[in-house]
N, C-alpha and C positions, 0 to 999 in steps of 0.2 A: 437728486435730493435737494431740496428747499429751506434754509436755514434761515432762521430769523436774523438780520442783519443789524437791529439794534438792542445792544447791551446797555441798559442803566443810562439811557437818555444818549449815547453814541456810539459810533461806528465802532461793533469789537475790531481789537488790535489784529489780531488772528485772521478777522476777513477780509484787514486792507493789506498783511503781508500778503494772504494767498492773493488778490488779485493782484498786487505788484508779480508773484513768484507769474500768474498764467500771464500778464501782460512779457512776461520773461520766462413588557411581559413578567409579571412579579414572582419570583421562586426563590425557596428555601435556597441558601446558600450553604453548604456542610463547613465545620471548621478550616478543616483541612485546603479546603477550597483557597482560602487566603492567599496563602501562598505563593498560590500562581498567579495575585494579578498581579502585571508590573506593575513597581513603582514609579513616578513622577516628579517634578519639580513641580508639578501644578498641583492643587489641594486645594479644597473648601470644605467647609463643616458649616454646620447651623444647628438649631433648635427649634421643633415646630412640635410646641407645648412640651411635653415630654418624650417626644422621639427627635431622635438625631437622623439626618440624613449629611452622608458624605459622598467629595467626589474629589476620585484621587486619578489620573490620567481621566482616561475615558470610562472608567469603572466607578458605578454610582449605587451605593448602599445605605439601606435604611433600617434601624433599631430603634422599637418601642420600649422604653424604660430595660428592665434587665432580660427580655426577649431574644430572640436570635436573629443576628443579622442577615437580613435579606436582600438579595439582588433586587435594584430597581432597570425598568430597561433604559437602555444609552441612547443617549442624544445624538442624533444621525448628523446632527448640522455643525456639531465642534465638541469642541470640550469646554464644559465648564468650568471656569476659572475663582468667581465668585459669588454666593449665595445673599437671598434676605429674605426675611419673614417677617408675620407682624400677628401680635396674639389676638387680633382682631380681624383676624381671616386665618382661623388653623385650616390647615390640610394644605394653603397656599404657598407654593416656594419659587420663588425666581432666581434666576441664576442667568449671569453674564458670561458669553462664550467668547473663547480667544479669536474666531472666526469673525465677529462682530455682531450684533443684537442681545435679543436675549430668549431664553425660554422663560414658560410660564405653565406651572400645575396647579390643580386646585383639589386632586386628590391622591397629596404627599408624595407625589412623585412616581405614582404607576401612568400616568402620561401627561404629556408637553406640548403645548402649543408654543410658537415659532412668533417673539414679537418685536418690535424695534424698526419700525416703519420711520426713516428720516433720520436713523443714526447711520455716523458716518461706518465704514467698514472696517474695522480696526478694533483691536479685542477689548472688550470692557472689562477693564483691571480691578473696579471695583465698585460695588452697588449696594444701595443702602433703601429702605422705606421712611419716610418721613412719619414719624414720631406721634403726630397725632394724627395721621391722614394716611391711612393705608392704602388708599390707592394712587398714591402720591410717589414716585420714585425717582431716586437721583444715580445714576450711572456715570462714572470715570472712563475715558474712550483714551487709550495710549495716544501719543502723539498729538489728542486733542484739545481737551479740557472737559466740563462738567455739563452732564445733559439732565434735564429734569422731564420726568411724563407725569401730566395730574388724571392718564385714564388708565390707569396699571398697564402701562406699558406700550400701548397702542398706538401714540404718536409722541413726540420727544422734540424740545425746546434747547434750543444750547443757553446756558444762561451764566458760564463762567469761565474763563482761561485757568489753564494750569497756576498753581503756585509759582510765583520765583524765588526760590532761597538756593542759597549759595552759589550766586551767578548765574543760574540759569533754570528756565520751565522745569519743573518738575511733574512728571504722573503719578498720578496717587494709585499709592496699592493697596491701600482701607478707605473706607467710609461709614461712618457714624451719625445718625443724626439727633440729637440728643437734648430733650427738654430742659430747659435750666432756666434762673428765673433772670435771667439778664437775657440781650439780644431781642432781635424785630421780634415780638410775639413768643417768647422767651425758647426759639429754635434755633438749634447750632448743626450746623455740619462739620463734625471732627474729620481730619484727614490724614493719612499716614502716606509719604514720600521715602526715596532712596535715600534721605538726609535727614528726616526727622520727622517731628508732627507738626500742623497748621488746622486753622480749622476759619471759619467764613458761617455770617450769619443768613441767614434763607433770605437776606433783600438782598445778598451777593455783594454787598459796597464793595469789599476788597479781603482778599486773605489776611491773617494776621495769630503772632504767635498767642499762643497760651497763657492768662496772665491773669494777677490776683487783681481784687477789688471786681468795680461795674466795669465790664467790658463792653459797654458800646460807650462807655464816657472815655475809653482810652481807644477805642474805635475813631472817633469824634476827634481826640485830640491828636490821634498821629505815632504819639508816642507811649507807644505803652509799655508798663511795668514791667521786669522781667519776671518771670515765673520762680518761684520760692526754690525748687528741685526739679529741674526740666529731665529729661531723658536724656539719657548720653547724646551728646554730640555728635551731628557726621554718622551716628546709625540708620540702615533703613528699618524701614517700619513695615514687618510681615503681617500684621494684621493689628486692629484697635476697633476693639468692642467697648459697648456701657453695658451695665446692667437694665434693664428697662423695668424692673421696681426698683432699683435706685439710680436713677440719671449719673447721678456727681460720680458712682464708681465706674472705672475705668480700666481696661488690662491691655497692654499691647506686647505684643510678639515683637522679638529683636534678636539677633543672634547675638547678644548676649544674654539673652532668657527671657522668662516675662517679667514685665513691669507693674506696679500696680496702683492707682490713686484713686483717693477716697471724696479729694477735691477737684473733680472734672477736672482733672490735667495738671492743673498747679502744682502740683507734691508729687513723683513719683519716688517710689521706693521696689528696690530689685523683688521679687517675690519668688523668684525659681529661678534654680539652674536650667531648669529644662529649657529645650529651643525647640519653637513651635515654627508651620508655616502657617497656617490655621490655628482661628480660636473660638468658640462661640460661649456663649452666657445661658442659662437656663431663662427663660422670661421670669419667672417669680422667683426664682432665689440666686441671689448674687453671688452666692458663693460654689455655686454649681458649676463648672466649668467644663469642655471639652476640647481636647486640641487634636491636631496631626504632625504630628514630624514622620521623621526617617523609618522611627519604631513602630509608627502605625499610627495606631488612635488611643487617647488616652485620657483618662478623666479624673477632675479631682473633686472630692467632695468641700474642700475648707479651701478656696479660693487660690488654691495653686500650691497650697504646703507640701501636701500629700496625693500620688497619683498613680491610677491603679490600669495598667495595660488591658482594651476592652477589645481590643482587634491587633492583627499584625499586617495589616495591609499595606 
């Protein structure tokens, strides 16, 4: 593997410690079926238009609107860990596998191609489509940092180091990327860690937290604002989605419930007792929600108020 060796005019940090370290089949699934698939600590969900596709261990299921859930067939090459779409390529879903790379469908999931040609081998914790360029994507690599492909997926650029907050690199276990009218080209990459949230604009200058006012003027100055209502402190972050008809809202998974902001991060306020590990967003309505926890899968219609059990998986 061939990695681009310069970040943002120098030598990524990451490539001069490792050279110090080496110098040193689609069918009806019946109710009842449920039951028996194990459950997992691993889980994704997504929204592609109005069907949901999930994938909880190695077991991957799909529901159109209020339809019956059907078995999609399993990905021979790992388990996926996490999904992304983009309403500008329905029937399209990608998903990052703990084995490393990634899959790629183009008709909802009844088959996968095998792509991530130049990522390193290490499971992709979390993957996002860039916001107005859907053939655009950014992948989270554990122990790595942040890889972009601009051919849906085909060849992949390292183009950022983990976060550091609270002493040390952080992996991110969400990714968001999200239009807003500050930032290079007004594009943000939100990111959810074992300790919080962070997010970094697509020219990559440098992570930085959440904060009111022009964020590239407090980019620029070093020091920026603190955020009006940040997220609890020292939580990790199970998942952080936007709405993609409305950018600024915002919902993240934490086990202490979901969270919810209406000013792209700035403001959270608790929104549910429920604890998700998975979360996704309807593409056109914001208030459309669907999660996984323990219980299965479960959906609300008014932004997390209310939530109605649609599987026990």
């Amino acid at each position: 593997m061939k990695r681009n060796t310069i970040v943002g005019g120098a030598v990524s940090r990451r490539v001069l410690l490792r050279g110090l370290m080496a110098g040193a089949g689609l069918y009806l699934l019946p109710a009842t079926a449920f039951a028996a698939i194990s459950k997992s600590t691993s889980s994704a969900i997504v929204f592609d238009g109005n069907s949901l596709i999930v994938a909880r261990g190695t077991s991957l299921l799909y529901r159109n609107g209020s339809q019956n859930w059907t078995a999609l067939p399993k990905v021979s090459e790992g388990t996926i860990l996490t999904f992304t779409t983009h309403p500008e390529r329905p029937g399209r879903i990608v998903g990052g596998l703990d084995t490393g790379g990634i899959v790629l469908s183009v008709d909802g999931g009844k088959s996968w191609d095998v792509r991530g040609q130049g990522l390193p081998e290490a499971a992709v914790t979390a993957i996002t489509t860039a916001v107005t360029n859907p053939d655009t994507l950014y992948a989270a690599i554990r122990g790595d940092g942040l890889w972009q492909s601009d051919d849906a997926g085909q060849s992949w650029t390292f183009v950022m180091d983990r976060p550091w907050l609270a002493n040390a690199e952080r992996d991110l276990t969400a990714l968001s990327s999200i239009d807003l009218a500050s930032g290079m080209g007004g594009i943000w990459l939100y990111a959810g860690t074992d300790t919080g949230a962070t997010r970094v604009p697509d020219c990559f200058c440098r992570w930085q937290d959440v904060q009111p006012g022009d964020a590239m003027d407090a980019l620029a100055a070093g020091k920026p604002a603190p955020p009006k209502a940040p997220l609890p402190e020292g939580e990790p972050v199970n998942a952080l989605v936007s709405a993609a008809s409305q950018p600024a809202i915002l919902y993240a998974a934490l086990p202490s419930g979901i969270w919810h902001s209406l000013d792209a991060g700035v403001t959270w306020l608790k929104r549910s007792e429920v604890i998700a590990t998975a979360i996704a967003v309807h593409p056109l309505r914001a208030d459309d929600l669907a999660i996984v926890n323990d219980d299965g899968v479960l959906q609300s219609p008014d932004g997390g108020r209310t939530w109605t059990a649609i599987s026990n998986i």
